[in-house]
C-alpha positions as CSV (number, residue, x, y, z in Angstrom):
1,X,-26.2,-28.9,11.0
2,X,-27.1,-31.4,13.6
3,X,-30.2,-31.0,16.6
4,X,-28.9,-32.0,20.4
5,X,-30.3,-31.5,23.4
6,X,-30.2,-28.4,25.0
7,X,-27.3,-28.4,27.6
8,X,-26.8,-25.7,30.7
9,X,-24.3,-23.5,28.7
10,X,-26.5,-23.0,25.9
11,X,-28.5,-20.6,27.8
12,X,-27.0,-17.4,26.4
13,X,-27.2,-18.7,22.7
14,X,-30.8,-19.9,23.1
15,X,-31.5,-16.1,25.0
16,X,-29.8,-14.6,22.3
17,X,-32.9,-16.7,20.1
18,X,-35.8,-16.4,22.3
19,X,-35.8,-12.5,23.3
20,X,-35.6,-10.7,19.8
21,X,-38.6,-13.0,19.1
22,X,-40.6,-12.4,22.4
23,X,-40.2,-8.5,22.5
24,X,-41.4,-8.4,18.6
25,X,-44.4,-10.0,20.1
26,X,-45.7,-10.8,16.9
27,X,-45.7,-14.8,17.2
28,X,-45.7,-15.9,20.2
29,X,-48.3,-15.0,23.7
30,X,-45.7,-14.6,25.8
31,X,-45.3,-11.2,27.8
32,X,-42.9,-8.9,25.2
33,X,-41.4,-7.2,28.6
34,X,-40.4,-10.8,30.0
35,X,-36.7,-10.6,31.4
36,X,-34.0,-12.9,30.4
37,X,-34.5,-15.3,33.8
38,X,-38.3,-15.8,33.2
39,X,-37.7,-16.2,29.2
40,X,-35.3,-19.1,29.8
41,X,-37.3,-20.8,32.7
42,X,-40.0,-20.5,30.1
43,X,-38.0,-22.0,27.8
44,X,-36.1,-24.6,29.7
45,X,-38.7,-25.8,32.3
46,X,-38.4,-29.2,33.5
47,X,-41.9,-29.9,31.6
48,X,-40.0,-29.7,28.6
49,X,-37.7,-31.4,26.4
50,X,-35.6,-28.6,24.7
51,X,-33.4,-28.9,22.0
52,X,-30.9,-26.7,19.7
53,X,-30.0,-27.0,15.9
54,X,-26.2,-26.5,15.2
55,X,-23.9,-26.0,13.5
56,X,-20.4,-24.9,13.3
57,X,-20.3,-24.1,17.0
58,X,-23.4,-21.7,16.6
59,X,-26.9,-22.5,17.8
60,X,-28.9,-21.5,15.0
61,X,-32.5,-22.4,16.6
62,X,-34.0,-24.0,19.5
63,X,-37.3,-25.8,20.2
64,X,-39.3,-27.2,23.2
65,X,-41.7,-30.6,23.0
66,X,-43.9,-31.1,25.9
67,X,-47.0,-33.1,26.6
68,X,-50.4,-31.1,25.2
69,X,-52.4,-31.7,28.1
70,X,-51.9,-33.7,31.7
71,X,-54.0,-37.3,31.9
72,X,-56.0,-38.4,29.1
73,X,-54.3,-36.1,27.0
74,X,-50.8,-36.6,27.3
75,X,-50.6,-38.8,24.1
76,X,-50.4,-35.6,22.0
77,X,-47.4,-33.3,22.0
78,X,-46.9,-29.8,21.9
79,X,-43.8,-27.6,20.8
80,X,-42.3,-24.5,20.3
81,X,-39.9,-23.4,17.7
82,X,-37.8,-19.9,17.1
83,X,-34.8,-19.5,14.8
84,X,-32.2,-16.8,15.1
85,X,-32.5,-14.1,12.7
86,X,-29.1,-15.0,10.7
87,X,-30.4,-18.3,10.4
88,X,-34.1,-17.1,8.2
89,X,-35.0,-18.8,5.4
90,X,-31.9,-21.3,6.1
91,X,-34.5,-24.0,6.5
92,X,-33.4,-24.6,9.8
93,X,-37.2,-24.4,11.4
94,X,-37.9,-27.2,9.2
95,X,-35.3,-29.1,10.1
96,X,-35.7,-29.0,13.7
97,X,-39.9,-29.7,13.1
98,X,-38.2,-33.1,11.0
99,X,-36.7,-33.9,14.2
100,X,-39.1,-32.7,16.8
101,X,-41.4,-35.3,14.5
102,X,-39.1,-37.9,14.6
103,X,-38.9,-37.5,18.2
104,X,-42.1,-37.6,19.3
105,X,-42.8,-41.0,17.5
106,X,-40.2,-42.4,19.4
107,X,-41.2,-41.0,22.2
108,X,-44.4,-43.1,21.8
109,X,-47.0,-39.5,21.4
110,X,-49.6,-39.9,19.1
111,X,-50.0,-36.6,17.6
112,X,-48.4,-33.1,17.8
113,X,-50.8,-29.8,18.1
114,X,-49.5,-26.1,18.0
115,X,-52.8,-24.6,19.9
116,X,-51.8,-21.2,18.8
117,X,-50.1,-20.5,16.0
118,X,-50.8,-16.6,14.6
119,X,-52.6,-16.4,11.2
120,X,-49.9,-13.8,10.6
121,X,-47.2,-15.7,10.5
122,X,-47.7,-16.9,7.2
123,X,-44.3,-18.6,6.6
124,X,-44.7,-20.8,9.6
125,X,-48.3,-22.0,8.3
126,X,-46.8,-22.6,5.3
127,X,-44.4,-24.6,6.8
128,X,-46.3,-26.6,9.1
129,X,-48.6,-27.7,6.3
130,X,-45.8,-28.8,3.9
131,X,-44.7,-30.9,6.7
132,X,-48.3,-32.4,7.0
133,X,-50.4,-30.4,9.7
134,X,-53.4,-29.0,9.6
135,X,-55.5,-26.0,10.2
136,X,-58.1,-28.1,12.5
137,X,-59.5,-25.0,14.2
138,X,-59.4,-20.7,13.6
139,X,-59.4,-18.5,17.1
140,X,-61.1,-15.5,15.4
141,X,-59.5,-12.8,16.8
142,X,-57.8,-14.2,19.2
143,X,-54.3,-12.6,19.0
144,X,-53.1,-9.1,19.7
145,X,-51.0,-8.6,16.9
146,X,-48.4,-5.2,17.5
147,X,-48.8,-4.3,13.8
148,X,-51.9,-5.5,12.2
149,X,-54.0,-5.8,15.4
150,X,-56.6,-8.1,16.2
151,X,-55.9,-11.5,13.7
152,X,-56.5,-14.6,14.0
153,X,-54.8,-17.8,15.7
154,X,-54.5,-21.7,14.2
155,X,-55.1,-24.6,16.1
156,X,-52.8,-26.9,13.8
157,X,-52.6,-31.0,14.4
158,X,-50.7,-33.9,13.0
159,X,-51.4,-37.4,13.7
160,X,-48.2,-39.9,14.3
C-alpha cells in the first residue's frame, strides 16, 4: 500500500469512500443528505491537501490536512480521515495518520488537532491515542449521534 496525492480521476473512488460514511452520519458533522458534488468539493477544496492510500489499483482510504485556523493559528493542522468499508480493520487509517504525521512535519506545522472527533467512535480514539494524541478537551453533548443520541465530541492534539 502506498499514500499519493489525490489526483482528478480519483473522484469516484474517494465518493465511493466519503458518502457511505457521511449518510451513516455517525462520525462526521457533515449534512448526511449532502450530494455527491458538495461531498467532493468538501473533500477536495483547494484549502486542502488530500490524499489516497493504495493499493493494487484500489483506493482504500482518503484523508484531507488543512491549516486549523487562519493567522496566528495556522501553525497547527487539521485533517480528516475515512476508510472504505472493505478496507476496516486493515490498518489502513493508521497508516495514512503515519503519513499525514510525517507530512505535516515537513510541511513545517507545529501540531495536528481533530476539533471534533465523536466520543463514539471508539476505534478512532483508540487509534489516535496509540499514535500519541490526546483528549485535550470533551464537548459535552455536543454531537447528534443517529443511534445513541446526544454523546459527546474530543478535542484531540498532538504536538510536532
Amino acid at each position: 500500500m502506498f499514500i499519493r496525492n489525490a489526483r482528478p480521476e480519483d473522484a469516484t473512488a474517494i465518493w465511493a469512500i466519503i458518502q457511505p460514511v457521511i449518510q451513516a452520519g455517525e462520525t462526521y458533522t457533515l449534512d448526511r443528505d449532502m450530494s455527491e458534488t458538495e461531498a467532493l468539493a468538501y473533500w477536495l477544496a483547494s484549502d486542502k491537501e488530500t490524499f489516497v492510500a493504495e493499493e493494487d489499483g484500489m483506493v482504500l482510504g482518503t484523508y484531507y490536512m488543512r491549516p486549523n485556523q487562519a493567522g496566528g493559528g495556522s501553525h497547527v493542522c487539521n485533517c480528516g480521515f475515512m476508510t472504505s468499508a472493505a478496507a476496516t480493520g486493515r490498518g489502513i487509517a493508521r497508516r495514512m495518520c503515519e503519513h499525514a504525521l510525517a507530512h505535516a512535519r515537513a510541511r513545517g506545522y507545529r501540531g495536528m488537532q481533530f476539533n471534533f472527533v465523536v466520543a463514539t467512535n471508539e476505534r478512532a480514539v483508540r487509534l489516535w491515542q496509540k499514535l500519541g494524541f490526546e483528549a485535550v478537551g470533551r464537548l459535552p453533548l455536543a454531537f447528534h449521534h443517529p443511534v445513541h443520541g446526544y454523546v459527546d465530541a474530543l478535542v484531540m492534539f498532538q504536538s510536532l
